[in-house]
C-alpha positions, 0 to 999 in steps of 0.5 A: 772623315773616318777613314782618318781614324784608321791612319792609327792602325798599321797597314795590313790590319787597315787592308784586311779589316779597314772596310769593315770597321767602316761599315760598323761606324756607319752602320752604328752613327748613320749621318755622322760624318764623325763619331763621339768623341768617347769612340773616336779615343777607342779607335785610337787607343785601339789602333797605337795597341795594334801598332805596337803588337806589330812592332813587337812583332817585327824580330828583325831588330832587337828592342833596344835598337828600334827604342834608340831609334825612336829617341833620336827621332824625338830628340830630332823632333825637340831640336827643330821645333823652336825653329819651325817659323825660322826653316818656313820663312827661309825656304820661301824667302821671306822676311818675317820683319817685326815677328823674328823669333826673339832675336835681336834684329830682322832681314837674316838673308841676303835676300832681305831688305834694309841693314842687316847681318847676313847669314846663310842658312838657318840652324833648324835645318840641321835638326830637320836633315837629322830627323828626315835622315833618321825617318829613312833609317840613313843614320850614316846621313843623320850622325854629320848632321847631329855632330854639325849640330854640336859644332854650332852650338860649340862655336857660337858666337864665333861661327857666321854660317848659321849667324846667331840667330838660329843659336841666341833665340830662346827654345822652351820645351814643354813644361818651360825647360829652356834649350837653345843650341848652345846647350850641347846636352841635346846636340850631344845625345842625338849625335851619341843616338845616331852614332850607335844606330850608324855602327849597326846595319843599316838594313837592321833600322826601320825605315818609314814612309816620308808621309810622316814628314806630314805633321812637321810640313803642317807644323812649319806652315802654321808657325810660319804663317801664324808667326806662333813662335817658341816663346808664345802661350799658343807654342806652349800649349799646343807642345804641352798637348803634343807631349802629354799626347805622346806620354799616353801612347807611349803607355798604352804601348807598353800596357799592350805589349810589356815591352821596353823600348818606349821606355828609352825615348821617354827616358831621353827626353826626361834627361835632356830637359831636367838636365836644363832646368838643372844647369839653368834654373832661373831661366824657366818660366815660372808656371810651375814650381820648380819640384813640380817641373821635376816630378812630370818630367820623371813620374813617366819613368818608373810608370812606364816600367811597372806597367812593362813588368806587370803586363810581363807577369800577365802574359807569364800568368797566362 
């Protein structure tokens, strides 16, 4: 079980110094197949620090290109994640019956039982090939697909190829910032994200393992399996946890590095949901007052920049 914790260090320091740290765990929590929990953050908080000095590090790319990277990765992420019960249930044929995710009727397939409007794919995989796309540093792949996002949300409900369900469905991010596919504010900033990466070298984006396909296999399976669907208290608070785990990392790498490219994903994803609530403000759900809503969304902002200037003027200093 330790040795997940070195998963949060990048590769080479896992190498040179991966069985050391080991024997120190051991040595200091004998019979201990997990540390406490105050160590096990350190570790953490210590591999996202070695991580981002290794990406800093990494100067075949500038900056802002791996932070528009990372943002079509997010926004990628947003898109699929309301339709993670809808893509498992497709590719193993089954019909969720009575669980379908806030839509109006059941058996979506032509594989499907009893009367129905068929449809043949769901629209989740266009964000899932956007975002396997986009992992692989194949942004030529990932911009039809983001541009095909936007022709589903544009054509509903005119178009039968993803049917309506994959579009009428609601999908509430986070906070409750409601964001179907026929919100093209999403679909139009992945496409405007992977358009600049498909006009720069392909050799010049980062390519990653498709070992990180392993949260969304295990995302779509639990979904599928528990039918946890986007609208649902456990769906709600498991992506609130998942946000606000991302928003910390995202600090703690631009606290270690003085480095701006976090700030751009973050940056995003705060323009995409406020311009939701914006545009739909009776739509959200009442959790939270609507000022409060705003404020989380864009209090990240000018934290991560102060922090980014100040661990500049601490490097300058020294």
């Amino acid at each position: 079980m330790k040795r997940l914790l070195l998963a949060a260090y990048p590769e080479p320091y896992r190498s040179r110094q991966g069985e050391e740290v080991l024997a120190c765990l051991a040595e200091a929590y004998p019979g201990r197949s997990w540390p406490p929990p105050r160590e096990v953050a350190a570790l953490v908080r210590a591999g996202v620090q070695a991580r981002a000095r290794a990406t800093v590090d990494d100067s075949t790319r500038p900056w802002w290109l791996d932070g528009i990277h990372l943002a079509a990765l997010v926004l990628a992420a947003l898109a699929l994640l309301p339709y993670l019960q809808d893509v498992w249930h497709w590719a193993l044929h089954i019909d969720p019956g009575q669980h379908a995710i806030a839509f109006r009727f059941s058996g979506w397939y032509p594989w499907a039982e009893g009367p129905t409007r068929i449809r043949l794919l769901p629209y989740g995989l266009l964000p899932l090939g956007c975002l396997i796309a986009l992992l692989r540093g194949r942004a030529w792949i990932a911009l039809p697909t983001a541009a095909a996002m936007i022709w589903a949300g544009a054509t509903y409900p005119g178009r039968t190829l993803f049917g309506d369900e994959g579009k009428a469905g609601l999908g509430y991010y986070g906070l409750g910032a409601p964001i179907t596919a026929r919100d093209l504010a999403l679909s139009g900033a992945l496409c405007a994200a992977c358009a600049v990466l498909a006009l720069c070298r392909p050799s010049r984006l980062r390519r990653r393992s498709y070992r990180w396909l392993a949260p969304v296999v295990l995302a779509m399976f639990v979904a599928g399996s528990l039918h946890i669907i986007s609208v649902s208290p456990a769906f709600q608070r498991g992506l609130f946890v998942l946000e606000v785990a991302a928003l910390i990392a995202a600090w703690v790498a631009t606290a270690a590095t003085g480095d701006h490219r976090w700030l751009i994903p973050v940056a995003a994803v705060a323009i995409v949901r406020t311009q939701a609530i914006v545009v739909r403000p009776d739509a959200f759900m009442q959790s939270f007052p609507d000022l409060v809503v705003l404020i989380l969304l864009i209090a990240p902002l000018p934290a991560l920049a102060i922090t980014a200037q100040c661990r500049q003027g601490q490097a300058l200093a020294e």
